[in-house]
N, C-alpha and C positions, 0 to 999 in steps of 0.2 A: 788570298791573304791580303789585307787591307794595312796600308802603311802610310804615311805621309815622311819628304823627305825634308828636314828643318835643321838649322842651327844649332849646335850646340851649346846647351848652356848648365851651368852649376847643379840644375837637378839632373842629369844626365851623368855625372862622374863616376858615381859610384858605380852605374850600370856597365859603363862603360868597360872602366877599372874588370871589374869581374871577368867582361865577356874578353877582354887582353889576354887574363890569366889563362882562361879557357880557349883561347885559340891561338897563343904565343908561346913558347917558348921562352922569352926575354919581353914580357910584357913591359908597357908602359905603367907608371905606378899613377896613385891618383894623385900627386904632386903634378907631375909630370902635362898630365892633362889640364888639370887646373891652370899652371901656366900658359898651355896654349892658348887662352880662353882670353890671354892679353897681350898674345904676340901678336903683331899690328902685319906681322907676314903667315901668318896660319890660319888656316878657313877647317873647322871639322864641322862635319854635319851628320844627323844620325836619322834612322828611320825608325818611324815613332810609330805603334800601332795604336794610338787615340787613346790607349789607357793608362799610357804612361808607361810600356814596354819597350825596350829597346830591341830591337831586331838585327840591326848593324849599324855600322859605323863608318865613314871615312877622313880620313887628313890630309891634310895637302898644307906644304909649305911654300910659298912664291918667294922667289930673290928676281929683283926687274922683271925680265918676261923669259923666266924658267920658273917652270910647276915640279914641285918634287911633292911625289904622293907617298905619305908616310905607312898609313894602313889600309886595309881595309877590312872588315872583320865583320861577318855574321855568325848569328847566333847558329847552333847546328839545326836546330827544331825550325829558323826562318828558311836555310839553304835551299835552292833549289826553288825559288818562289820567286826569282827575280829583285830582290835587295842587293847585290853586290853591283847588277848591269844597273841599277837605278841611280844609286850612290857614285860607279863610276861616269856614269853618263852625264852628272852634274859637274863635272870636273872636266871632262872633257867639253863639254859645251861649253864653259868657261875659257879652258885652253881655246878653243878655234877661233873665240871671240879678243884672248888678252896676251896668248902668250907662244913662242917660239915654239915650246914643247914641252910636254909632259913626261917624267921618267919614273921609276919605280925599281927596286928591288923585289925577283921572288925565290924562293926556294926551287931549284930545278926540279924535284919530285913534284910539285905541286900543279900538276896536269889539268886541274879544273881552270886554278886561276891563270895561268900561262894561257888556255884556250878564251876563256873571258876577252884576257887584254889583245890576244890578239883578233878578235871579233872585234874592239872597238877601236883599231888600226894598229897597235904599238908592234915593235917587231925587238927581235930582240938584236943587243946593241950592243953588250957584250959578259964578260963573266967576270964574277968577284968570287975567289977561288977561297972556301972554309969562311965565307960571309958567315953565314949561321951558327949558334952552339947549341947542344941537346936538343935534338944532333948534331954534332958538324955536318955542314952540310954547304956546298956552293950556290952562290945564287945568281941568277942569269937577271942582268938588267936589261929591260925593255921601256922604249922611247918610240913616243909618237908624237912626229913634227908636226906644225900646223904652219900653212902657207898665209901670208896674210896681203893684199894687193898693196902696193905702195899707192901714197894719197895723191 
């Protein structure tokens, strides 16, 4: 499956918008994205398959040098094709190059992306009890520190 991993920008919303609905619960609206798009601490990037298809998504908010990873979201027809490890692995390349550490919220049932994050180090750090709604559901925060050498 062919994808490049890019920027996001204003043709991307609506796609985005959709694929939220479709794999959240409490999606983000297309306001919502939109404003990301000029928060001077928000990086999302999406994976494009050349035809103008969106296949996934990620977000990330930086405050100084903490990463907080807002989504991440593939299409279900992309899963299993390596877009979620592509998307994270641009963020953690990032983090090892700019920041303390990177964190995230998941849903404790969600046994793919729990195994994902912790393939690309993060361990988990601790629990945010009825985080989620439809369903309530708790979500296990996971954090991976990045060492950086003093200069």
């Amino acid at each position: 499956m062919y994808y490049e991993i890019v920027p996001m920008d204003r043709s991307h919303i609506d796609q985005i918008a959709a694929l939220e609905r479709e794999c959240f619960s409490t999606p983000w609206s297309e306001t919502m994205l939109s404003d990301a798009l000029f928060d001077p601490q928000a990086s999302f990037i999406v994976a494009d398959d050349g035809e103008g298809n969106i296949l996934g998504y990620a977000g990330l908010h930086v405050v100084l040098d903490e990463g907080y990873i807002d989504n991440i979201a593939v299409h279900p027809d992309a899963r299993r094709h390596g877009v979620a490890s592509a998307l994270l692995d641009v963020y953690c390349r990032f983090g090892a190059a700019n920041l303390a550490f990177l964190t995230l919220e998941v849903r404790v049932s969600n046994t793919a992306a729990i195994g994902l994050y912790e393939k690309y180090g993060f361990h988990q750090a601790g629990l945010r009890p009825g985080y989620y709604q439809n369903p309530r559901e708790d979500a296990l925060i996971m954090t991976r520190e990045f060492e950086h050498e003093a200069d």
